[in-house]
PyMOL Python script that loads the backbone (N, CA, C, O; Angstrom):
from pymol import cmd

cmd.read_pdbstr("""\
ATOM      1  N   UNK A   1      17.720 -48.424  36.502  1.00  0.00           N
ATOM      2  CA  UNK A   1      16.745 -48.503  35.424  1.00  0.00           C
ATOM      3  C   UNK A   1      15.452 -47.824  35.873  1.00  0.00           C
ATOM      4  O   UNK A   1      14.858 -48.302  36.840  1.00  0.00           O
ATOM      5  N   UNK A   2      15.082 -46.995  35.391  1.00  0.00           N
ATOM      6  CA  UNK A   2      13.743 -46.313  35.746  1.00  0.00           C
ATOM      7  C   UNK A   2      12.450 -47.145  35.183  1.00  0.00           C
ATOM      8  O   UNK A   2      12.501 -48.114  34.426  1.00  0.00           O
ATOM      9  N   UNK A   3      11.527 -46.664  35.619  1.00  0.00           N
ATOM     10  CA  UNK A   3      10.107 -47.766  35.442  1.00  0.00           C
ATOM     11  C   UNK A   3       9.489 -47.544  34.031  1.00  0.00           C
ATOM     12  O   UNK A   3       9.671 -46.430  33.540  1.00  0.00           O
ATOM     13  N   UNK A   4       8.760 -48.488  33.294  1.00  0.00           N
ATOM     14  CA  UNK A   4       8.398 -48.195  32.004  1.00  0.00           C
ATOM     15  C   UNK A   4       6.517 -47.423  33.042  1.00  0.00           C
ATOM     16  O   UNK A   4       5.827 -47.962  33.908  1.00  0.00           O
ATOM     17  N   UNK A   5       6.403 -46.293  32.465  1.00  0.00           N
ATOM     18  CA  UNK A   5       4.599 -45.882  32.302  1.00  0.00           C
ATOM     19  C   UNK A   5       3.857 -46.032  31.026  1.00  0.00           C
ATOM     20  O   UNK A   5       4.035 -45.728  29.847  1.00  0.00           O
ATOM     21  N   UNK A   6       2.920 -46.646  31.767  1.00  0.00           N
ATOM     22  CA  UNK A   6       1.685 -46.695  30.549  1.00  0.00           C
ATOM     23  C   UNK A   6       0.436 -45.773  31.151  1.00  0.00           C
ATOM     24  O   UNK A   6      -0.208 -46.009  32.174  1.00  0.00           O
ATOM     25  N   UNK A   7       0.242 -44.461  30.072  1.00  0.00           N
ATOM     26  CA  UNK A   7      -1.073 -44.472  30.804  1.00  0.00           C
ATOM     27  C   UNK A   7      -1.975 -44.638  29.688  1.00  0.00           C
ATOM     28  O   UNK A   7      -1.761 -44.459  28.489  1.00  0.00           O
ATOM     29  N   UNK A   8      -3.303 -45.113  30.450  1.00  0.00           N
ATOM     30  CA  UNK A   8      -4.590 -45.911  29.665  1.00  0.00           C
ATOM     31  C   UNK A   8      -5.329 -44.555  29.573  1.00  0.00           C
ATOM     32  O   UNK A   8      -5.659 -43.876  30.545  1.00  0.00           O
ATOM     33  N   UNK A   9      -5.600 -44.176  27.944  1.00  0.00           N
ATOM     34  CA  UNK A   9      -6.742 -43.618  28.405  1.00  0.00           C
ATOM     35  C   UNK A   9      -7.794 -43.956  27.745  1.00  0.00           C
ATOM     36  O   UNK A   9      -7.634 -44.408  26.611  1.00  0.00           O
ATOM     37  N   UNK A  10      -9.257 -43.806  28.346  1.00  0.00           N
ATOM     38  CA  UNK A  10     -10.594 -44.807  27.916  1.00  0.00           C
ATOM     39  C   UNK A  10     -10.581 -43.623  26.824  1.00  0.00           C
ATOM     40  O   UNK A  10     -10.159 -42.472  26.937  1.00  0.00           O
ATOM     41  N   UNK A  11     -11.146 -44.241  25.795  1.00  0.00           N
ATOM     42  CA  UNK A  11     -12.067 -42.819  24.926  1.00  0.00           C
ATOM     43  C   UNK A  11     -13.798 -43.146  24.641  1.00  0.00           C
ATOM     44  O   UNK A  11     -14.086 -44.318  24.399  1.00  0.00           O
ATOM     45  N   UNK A  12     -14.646 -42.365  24.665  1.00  0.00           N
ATOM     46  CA  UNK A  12     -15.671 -42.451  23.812  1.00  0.00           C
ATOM     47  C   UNK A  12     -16.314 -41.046  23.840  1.00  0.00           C
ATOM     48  O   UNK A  12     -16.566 -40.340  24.815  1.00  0.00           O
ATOM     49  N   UNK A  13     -16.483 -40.856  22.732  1.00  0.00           N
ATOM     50  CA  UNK A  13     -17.038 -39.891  22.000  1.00  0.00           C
ATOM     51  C   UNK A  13     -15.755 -38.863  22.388  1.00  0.00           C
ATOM     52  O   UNK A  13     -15.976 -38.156  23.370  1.00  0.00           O
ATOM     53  N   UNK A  14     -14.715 -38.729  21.873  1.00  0.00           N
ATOM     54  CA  UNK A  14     -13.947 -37.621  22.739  1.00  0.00           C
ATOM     55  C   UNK A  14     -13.317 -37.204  21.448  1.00  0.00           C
ATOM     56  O   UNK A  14     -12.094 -37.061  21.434  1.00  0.00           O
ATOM     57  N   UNK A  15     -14.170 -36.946  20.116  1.00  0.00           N
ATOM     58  CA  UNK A  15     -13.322 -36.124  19.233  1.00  0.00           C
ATOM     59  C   UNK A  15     -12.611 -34.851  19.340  1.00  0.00           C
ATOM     60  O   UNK A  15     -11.588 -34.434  18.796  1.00  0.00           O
ATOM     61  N   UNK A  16     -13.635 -34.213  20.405  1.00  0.00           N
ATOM     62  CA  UNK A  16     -13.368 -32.703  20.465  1.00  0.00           C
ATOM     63  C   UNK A  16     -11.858 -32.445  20.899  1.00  0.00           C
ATOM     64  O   UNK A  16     -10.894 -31.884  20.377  1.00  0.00           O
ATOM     65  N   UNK A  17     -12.172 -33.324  22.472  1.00  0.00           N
ATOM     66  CA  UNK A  17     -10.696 -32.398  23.446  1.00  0.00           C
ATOM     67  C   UNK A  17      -9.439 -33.909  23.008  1.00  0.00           C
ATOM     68  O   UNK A  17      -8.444 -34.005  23.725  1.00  0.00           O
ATOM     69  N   UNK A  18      -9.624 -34.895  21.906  1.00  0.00           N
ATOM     70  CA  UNK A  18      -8.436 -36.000  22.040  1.00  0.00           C
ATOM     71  C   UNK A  18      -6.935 -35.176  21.707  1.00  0.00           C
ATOM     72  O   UNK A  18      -5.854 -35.344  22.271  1.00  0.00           O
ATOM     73  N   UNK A  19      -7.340 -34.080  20.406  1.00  0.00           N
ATOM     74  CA  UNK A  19      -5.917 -33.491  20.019  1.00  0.00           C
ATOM     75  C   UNK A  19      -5.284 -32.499  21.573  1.00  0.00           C
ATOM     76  O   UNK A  19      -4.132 -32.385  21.991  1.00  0.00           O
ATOM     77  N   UNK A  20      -5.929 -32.212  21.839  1.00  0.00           N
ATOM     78  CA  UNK A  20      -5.219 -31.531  22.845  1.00  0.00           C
ATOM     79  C   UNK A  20      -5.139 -31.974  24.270  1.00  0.00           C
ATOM     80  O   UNK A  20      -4.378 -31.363  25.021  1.00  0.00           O
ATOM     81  N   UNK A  21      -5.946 -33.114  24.778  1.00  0.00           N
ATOM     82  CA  UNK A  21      -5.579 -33.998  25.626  1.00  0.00           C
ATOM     83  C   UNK A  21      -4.073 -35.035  25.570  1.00  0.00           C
ATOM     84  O   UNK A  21      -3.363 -35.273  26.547  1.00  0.00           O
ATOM     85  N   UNK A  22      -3.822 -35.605  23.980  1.00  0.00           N
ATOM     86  CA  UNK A  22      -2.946 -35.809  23.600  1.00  0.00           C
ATOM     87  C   UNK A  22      -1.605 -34.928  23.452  1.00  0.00           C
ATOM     88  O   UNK A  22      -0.525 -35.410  23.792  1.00  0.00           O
ATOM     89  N   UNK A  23      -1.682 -33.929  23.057  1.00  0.00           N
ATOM     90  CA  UNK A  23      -0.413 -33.045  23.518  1.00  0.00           C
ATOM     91  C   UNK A  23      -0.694 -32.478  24.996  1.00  0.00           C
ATOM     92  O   UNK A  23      -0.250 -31.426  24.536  1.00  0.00           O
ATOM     93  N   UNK A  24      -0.912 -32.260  25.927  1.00  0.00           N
ATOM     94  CA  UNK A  24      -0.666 -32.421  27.116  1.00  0.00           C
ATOM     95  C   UNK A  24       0.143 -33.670  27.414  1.00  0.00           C
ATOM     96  O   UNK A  24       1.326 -33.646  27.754  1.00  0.00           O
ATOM     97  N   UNK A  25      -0.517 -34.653  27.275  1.00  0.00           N
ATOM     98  CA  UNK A  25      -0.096 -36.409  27.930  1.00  0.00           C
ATOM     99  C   UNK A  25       1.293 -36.574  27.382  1.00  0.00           C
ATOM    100  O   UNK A  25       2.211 -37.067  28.036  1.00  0.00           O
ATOM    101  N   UNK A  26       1.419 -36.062  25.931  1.00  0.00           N
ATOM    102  CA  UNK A  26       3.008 -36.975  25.406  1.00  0.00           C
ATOM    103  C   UNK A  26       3.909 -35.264  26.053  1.00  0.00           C
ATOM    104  O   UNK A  26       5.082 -35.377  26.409  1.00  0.00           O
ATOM    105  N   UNK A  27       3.503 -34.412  26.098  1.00  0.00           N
ATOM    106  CA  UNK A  27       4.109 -33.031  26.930  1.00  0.00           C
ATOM    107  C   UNK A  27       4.745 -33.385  28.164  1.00  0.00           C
ATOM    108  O   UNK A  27       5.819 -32.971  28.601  1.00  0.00           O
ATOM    109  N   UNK A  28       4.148 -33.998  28.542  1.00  0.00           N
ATOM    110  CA  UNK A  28       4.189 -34.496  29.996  1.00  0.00           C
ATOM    111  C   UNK A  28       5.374 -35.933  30.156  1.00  0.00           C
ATOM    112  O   UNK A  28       6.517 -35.980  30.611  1.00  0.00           O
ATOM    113  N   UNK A  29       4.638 -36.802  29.661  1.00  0.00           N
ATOM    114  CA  UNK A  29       5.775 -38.276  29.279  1.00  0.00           C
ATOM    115  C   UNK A  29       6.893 -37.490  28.822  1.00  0.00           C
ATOM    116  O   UNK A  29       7.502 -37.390  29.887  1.00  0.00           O
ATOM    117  N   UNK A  30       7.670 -36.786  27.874  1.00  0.00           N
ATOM    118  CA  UNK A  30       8.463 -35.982  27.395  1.00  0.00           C
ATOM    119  C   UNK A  30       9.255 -35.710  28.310  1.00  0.00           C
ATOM    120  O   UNK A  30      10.357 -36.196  28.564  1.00  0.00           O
ATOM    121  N   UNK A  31       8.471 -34.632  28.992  1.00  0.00           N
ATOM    122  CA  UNK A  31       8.921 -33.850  30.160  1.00  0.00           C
ATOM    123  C   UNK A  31      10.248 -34.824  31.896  1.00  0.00           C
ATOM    124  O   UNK A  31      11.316 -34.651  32.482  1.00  0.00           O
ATOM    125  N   UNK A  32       9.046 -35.754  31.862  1.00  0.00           N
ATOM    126  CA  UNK A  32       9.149 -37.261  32.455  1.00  0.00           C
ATOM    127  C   UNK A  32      11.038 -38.019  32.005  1.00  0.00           C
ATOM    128  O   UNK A  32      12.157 -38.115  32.511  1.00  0.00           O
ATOM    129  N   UNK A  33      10.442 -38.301  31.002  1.00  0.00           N
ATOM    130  CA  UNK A  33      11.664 -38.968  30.205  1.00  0.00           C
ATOM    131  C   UNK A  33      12.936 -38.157  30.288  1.00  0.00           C
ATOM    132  O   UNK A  33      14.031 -38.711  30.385  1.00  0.00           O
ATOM    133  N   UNK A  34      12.752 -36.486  30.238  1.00  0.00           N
ATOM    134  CA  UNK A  34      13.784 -35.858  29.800  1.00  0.00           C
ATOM    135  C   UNK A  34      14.227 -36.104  31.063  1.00  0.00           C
ATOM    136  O   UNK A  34      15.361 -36.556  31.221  1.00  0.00           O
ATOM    137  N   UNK A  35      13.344 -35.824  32.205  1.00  0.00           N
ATOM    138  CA  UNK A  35      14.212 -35.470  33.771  1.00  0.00           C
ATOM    139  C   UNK A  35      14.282 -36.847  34.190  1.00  0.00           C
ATOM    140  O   UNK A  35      13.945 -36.835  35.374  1.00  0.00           O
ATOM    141  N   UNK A  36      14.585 -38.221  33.779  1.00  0.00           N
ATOM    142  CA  UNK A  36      14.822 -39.191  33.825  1.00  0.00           C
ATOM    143  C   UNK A  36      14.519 -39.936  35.012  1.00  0.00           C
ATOM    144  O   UNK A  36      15.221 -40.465  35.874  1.00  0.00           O
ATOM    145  N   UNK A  37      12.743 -39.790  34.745  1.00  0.00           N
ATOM    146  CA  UNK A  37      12.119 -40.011  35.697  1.00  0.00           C
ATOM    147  C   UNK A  37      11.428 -41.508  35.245  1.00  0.00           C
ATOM    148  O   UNK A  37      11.183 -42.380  36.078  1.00  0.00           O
ATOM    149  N   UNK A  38      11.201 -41.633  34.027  1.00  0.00           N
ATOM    150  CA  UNK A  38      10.629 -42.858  33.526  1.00  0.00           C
ATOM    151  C   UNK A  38      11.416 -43.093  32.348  1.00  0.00           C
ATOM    152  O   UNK A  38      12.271 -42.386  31.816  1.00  0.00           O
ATOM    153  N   UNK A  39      10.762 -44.723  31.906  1.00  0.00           N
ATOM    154  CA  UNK A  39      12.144 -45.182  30.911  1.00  0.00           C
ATOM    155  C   UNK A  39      11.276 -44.337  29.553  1.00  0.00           C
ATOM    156  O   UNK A  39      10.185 -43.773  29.622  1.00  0.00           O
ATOM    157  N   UNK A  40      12.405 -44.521  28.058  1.00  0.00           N
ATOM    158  CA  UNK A  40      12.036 -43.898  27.342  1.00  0.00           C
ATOM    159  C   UNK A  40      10.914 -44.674  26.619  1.00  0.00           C
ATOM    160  O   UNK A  40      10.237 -44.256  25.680  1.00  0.00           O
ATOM    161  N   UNK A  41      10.838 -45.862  27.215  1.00  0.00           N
ATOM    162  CA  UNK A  41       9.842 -46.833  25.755  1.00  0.00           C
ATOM    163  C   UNK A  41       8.732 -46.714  26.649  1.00  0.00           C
ATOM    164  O   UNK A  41       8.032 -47.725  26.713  1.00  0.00           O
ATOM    165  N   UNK A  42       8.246 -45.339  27.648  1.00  0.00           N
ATOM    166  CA  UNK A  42       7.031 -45.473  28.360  1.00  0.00           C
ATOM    167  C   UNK A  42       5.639 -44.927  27.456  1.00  0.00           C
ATOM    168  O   UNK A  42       5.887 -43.907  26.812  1.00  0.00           O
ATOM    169  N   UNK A  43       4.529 -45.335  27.343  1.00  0.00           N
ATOM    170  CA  UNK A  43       3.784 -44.581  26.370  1.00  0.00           C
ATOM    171  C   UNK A  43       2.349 -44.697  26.915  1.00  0.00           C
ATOM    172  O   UNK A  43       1.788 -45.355  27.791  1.00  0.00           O
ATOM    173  N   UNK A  44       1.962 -43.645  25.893  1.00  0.00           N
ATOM    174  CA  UNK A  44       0.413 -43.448  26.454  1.00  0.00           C
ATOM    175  C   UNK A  44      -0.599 -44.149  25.479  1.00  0.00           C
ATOM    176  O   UNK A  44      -0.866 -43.742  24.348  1.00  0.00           O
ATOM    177  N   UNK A  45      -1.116 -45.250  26.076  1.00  0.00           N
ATOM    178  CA  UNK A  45      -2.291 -46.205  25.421  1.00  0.00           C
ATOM    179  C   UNK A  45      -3.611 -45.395  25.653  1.00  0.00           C
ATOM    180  O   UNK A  45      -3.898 -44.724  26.645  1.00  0.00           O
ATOM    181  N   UNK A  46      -4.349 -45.604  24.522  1.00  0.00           N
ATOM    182  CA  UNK A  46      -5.626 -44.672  24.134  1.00  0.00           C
ATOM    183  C   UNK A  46      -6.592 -45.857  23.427  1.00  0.00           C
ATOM    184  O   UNK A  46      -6.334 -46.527  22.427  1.00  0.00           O
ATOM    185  N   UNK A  47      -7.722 -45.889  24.230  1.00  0.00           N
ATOM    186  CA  UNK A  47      -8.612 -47.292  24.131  1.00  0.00           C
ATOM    187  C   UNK A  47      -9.899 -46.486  23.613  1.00  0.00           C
ATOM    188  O   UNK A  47     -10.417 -45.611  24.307  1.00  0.00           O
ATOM    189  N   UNK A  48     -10.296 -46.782  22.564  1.00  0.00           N
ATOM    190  CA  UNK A  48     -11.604 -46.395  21.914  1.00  0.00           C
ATOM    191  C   UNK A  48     -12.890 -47.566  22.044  1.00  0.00           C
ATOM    192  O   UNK A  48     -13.031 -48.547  21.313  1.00  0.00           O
ATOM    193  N   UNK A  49     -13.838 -47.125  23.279  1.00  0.00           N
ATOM    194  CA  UNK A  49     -14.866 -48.140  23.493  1.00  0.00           C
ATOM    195  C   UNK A  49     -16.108 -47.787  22.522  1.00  0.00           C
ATOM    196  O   UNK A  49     -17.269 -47.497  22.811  1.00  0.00           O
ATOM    197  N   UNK A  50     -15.544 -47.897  21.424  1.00  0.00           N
ATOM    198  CA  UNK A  50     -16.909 -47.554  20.783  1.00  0.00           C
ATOM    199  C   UNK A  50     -17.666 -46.224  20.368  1.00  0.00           C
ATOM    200  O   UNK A  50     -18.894 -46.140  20.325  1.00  0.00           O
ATOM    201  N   UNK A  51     -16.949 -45.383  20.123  1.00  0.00           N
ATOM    202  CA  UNK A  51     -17.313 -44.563  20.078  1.00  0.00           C
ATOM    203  C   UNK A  51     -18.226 -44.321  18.774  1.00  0.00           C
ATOM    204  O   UNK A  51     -18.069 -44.970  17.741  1.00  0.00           O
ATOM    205  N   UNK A  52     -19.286 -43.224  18.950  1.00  0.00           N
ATOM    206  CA  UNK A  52     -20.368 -42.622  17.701  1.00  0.00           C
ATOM    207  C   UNK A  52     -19.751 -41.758  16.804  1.00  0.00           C
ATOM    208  O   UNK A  52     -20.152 -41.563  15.657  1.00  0.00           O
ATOM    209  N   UNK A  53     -18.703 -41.198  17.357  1.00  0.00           N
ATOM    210  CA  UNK A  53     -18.229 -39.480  16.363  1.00  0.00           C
ATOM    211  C   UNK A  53     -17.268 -40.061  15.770  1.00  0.00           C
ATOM    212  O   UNK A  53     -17.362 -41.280  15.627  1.00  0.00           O
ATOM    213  N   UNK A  54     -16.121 -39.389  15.277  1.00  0.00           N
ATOM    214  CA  UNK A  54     -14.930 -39.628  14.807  1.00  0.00           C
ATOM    215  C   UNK A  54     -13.871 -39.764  15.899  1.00  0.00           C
ATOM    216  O   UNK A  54     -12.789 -39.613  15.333  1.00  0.00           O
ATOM    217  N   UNK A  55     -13.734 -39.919  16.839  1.00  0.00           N
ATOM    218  CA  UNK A  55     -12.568 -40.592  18.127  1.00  0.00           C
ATOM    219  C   UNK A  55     -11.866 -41.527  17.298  1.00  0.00           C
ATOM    220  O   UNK A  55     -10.644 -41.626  17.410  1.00  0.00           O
ATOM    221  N   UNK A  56     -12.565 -42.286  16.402  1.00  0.00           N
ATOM    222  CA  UNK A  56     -10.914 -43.256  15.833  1.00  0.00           C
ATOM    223  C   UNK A  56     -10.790 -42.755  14.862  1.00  0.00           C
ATOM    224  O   UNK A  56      -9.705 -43.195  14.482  1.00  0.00           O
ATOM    225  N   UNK A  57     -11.264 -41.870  13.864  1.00  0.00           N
ATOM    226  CA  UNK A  57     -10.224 -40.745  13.017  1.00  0.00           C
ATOM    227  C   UNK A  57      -9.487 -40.466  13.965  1.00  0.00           C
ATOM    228  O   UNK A  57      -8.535 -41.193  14.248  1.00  0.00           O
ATOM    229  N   UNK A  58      -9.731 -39.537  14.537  1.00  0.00           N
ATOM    230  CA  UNK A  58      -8.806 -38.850  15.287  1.00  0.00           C
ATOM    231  C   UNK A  58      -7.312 -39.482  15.752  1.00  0.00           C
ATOM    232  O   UNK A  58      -6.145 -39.104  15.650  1.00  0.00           O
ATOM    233  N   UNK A  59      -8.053 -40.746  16.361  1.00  0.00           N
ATOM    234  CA  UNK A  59      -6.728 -41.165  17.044  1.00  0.00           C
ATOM    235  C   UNK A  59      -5.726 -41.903  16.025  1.00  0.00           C
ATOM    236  O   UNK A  59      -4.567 -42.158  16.354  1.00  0.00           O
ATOM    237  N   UNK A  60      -6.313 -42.262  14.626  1.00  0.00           N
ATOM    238  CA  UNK A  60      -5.663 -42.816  13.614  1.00  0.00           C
ATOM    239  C   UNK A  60      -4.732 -41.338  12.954  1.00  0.00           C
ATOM    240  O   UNK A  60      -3.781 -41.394  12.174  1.00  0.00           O
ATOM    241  N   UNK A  61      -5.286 -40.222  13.481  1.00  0.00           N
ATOM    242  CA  UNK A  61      -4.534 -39.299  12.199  1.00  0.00           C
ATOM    243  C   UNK A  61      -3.139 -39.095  13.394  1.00  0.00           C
ATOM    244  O   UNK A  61      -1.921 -39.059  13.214  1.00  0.00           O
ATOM    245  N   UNK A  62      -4.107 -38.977  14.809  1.00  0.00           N
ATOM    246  CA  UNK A  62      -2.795 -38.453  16.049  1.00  0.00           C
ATOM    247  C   UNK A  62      -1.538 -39.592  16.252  1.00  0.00           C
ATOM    248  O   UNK A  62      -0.558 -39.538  16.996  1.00  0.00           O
ATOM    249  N   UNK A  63      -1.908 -40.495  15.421  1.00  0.00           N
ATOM    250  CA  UNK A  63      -0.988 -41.977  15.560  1.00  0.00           C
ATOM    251  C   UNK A  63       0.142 -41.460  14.838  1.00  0.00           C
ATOM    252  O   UNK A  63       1.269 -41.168  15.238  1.00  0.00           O
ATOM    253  N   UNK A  64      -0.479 -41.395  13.476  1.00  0.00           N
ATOM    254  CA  UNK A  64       0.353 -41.156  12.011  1.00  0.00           C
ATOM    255  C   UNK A  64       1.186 -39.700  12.388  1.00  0.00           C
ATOM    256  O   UNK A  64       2.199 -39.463  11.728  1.00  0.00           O
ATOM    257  N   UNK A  65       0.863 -38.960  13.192  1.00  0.00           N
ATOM    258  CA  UNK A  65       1.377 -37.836  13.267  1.00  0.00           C
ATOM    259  C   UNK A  65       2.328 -37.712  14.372  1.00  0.00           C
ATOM    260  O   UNK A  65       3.007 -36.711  14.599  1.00  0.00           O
ATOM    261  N   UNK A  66       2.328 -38.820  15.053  1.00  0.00           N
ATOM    262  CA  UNK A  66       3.145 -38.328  16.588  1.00  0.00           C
ATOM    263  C   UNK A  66       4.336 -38.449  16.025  1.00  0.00           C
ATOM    264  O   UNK A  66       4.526 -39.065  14.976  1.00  0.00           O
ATOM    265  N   UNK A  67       5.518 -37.666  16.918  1.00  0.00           N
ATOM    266  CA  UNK A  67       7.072 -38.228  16.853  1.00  0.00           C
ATOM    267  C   UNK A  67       7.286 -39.321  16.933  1.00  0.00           C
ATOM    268  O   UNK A  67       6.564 -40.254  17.285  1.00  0.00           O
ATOM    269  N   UNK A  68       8.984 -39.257  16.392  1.00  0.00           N
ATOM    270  CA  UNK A  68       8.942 -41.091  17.093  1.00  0.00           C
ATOM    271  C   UNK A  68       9.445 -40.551  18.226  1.00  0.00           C
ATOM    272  O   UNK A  68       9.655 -39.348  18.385  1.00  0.00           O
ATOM    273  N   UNK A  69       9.764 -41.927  19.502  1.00  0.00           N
ATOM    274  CA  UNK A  69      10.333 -41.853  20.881  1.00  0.00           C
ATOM    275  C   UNK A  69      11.781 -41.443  20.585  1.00  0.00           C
ATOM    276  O   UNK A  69      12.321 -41.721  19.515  1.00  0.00           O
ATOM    277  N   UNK A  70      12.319 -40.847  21.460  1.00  0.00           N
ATOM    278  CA  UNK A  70      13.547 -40.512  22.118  1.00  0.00           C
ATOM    279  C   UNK A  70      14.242 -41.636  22.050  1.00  0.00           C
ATOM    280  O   UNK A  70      13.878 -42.708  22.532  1.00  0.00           O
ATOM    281  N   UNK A  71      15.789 -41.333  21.146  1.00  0.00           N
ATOM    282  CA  UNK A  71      16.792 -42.672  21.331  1.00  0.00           C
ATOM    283  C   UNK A  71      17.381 -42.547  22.965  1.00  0.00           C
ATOM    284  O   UNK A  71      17.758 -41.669  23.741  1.00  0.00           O
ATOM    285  N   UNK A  72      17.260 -43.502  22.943  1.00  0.00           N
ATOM    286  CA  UNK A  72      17.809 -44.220  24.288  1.00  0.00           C
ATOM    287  C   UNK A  72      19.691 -44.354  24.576  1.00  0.00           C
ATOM    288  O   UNK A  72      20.589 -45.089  24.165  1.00  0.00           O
ATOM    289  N   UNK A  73      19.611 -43.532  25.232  1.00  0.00           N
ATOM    290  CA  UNK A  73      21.375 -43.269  25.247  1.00  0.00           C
ATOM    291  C   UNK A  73      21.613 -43.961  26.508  1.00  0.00           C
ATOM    292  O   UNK A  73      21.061 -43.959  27.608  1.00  0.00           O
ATOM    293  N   UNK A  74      22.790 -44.654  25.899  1.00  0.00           N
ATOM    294  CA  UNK A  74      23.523 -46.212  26.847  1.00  0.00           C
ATOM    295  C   UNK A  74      24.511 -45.588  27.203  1.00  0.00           C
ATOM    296  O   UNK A  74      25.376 -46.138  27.885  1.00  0.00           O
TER     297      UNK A  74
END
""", "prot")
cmd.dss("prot")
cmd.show_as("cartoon", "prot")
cmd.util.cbc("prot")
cmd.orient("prot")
């Protein structure tokens, strides 16, 4: 059984670089999962401390928009 990853990432004020920080990170987990390095239900948590700009637009539209996870083949 491979390990579940979570990675945390803090946000504030990070409207600019979240869309493309976010496709790097799930690029990567992807990448991870495919070479069956981590389990598939591993995911990347994104913590908004408050931010002034739009950071939780953002992360509300990048929610609605992601894939779903990879079925899990037994």
């Amino acid at each position: 059984m491979n390990p579940i990853l979570y990675l945390i990432v803090p946000c504030y004020n990070e409207e600019l670089v979240l869309p493309k920080t976010y496709q790097v990170l799930c690029a990567k987990i992807q990448s991870m999962i495919a070479h069956n390095l981590i389990a598939p239900t591993s995911a990347i948590v994104f913590v908004d401390d408050g931010s002034k700009d739009q950071t939780w637009k953002v992360l509300n539209t990048l929610l609605h928009n992601c894939p779903p996870p990879p079925k899990q083949i037994l």
